[in-house]
C-alpha positions in Angstrom: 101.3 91.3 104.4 101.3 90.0 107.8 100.6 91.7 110.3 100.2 89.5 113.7 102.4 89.8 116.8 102.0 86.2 117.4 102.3 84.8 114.1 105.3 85.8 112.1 106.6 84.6 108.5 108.8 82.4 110.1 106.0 80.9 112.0 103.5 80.5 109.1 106.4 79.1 106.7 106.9 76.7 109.9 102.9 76.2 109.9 102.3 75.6 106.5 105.3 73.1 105.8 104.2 71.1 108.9 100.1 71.0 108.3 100.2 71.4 104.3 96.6 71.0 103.2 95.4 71.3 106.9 96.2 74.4 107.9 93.5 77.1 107.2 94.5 80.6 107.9 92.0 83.5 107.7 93.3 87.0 107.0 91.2 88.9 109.1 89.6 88.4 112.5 91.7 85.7 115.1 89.9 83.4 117.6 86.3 84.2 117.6 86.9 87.2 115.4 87.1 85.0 112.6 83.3 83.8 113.3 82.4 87.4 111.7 82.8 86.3 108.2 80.3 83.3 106.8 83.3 81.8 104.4 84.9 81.1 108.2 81.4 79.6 109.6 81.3 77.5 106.3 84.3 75.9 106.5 84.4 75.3 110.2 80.4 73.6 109.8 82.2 71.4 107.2 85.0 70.3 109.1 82.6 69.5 111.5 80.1 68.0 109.2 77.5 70.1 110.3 74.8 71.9 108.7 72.5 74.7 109.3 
């Protein structure tokens, strides 16, 4: 279910057509909320080839 007032179906179907393998969307958290949750801080370290 999703539950955003920014982000609508519409919107994500539009999303996920345009960035196909790109896009990343988290199902909790938005912005820095999404920094709560080390899955998130993983992936965001290797997009940026980080490490910690």
């Amino acid at each position: 279910m999703l539950a955003h007032f920014i982000l609508n179906k519409e919107k994500l179907h539009f999303l996920s057509n345009t960035l196909s393998k790109r896009l990343t969307v988290h199902p909790y958290g938005g912005h820095g909320g999404n920094l709560t949750y080390h899955e998130n801080i993983e992936q965001l370290f290797q997009f940026f080839g980080a490490t910690l």
